[in-house]
N, C-alpha and C positions, 0 to 999 in steps of 0.2 A: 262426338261427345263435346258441349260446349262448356267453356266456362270451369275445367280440371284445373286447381290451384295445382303449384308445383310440388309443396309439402303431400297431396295428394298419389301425386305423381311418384313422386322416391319411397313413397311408404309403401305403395304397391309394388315396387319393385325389387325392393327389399325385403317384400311379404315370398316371394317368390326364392330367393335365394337363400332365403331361411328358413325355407321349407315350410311358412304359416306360423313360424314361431314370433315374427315382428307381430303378425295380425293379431295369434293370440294376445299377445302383449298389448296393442294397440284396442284393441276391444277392452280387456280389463281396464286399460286407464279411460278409455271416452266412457264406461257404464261408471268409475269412480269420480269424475269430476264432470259430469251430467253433459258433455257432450254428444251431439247428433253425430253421425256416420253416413259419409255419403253415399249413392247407392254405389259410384263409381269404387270406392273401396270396399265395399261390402262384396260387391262382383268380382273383387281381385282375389280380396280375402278369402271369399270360400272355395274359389277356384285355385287357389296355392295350397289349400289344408287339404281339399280333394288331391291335389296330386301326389302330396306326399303320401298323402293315405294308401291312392293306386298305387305307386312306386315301391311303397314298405309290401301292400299284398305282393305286386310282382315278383318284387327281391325273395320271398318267402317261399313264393309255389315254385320259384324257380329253383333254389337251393335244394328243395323238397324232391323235386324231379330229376334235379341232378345226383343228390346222393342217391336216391332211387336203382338211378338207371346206369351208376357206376358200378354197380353190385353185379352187373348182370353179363355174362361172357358174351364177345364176342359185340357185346355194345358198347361197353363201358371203357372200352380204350379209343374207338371217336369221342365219345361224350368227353372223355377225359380230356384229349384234346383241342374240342371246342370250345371248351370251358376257361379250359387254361389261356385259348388265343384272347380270346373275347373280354372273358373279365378278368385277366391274372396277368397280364403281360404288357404294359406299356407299351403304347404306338406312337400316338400324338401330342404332344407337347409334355409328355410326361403322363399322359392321360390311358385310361385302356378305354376301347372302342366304345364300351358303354358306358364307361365314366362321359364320354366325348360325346356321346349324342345326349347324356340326359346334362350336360351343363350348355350345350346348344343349344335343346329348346328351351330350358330357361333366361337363358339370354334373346332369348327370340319374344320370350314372353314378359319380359324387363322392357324390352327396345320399345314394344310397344306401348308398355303402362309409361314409359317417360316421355313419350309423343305425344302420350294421351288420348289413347284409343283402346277399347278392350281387346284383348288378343284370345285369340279363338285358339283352343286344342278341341277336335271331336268331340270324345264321350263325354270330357268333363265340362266342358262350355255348355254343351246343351243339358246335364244335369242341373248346372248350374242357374241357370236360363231358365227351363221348368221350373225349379221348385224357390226360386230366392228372388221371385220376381216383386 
């Protein structure tokens, strides 16, 4: 990617770490004072709003599945306890395991937008890719 301003660079990064709430923001003010949108932010953009969007359904069906399967003998005290290691119990840096991998890939996905390169996750790059081309 040639030619990424820096202000480019931090907005997209920031789009990320806020879960697409800078982007939304940033969209309403470039459509209020009639500025263009690069495609390089447009790619980041929808790609930070796709993820939060994934993450919220994840967090959803997961909670769903756990209350579920807490209900049930003879499951529901593993379940219980995976639940509690995983997302109830601080490990790293004050973080619990899944808090610690979902602010690592966003930092993975920041690293890249401030280098100035698009940064690839699977499902949602290539959603992203097809349809906002």
């Amino acid at each position: 990617m040639r030619g990424v301003s820096l202000s480019d660079r931090i907005i997209s990064a920031l789009s990320y770490y806020t879960m697409g709430i800078v982007s939304i923001i940033w969209i309403i003010y470039s459509n209020l004072v009639k500025k263009s949108i690069t495609p390089y932010l447009m790619y980041n953009f929808f790609q930070a709003i796709f993820l939060s969007i994934a993450l919220a359904i994840i967090s959803l069906m997961y909670s769903i599945a756990v209350n579920f399967l807490v209900g049930i003998p003879f499951i529901g005290a593993p379940v219980k306890s995976f639940h509690v290691f995983f997302m109830e119990t601080p490990r790293y840096f004050g973080f619990t395991i899944s808090g610690f991998i979902v602010t690592f890939i966003l930092t993975y996905l920041a690293f890249f937008c401030l280098i100035g390169k698009r940064p690839y996750l699977p499902c949602i790059s290539d959603t992203v890719n097809s349809n906002f081309r």
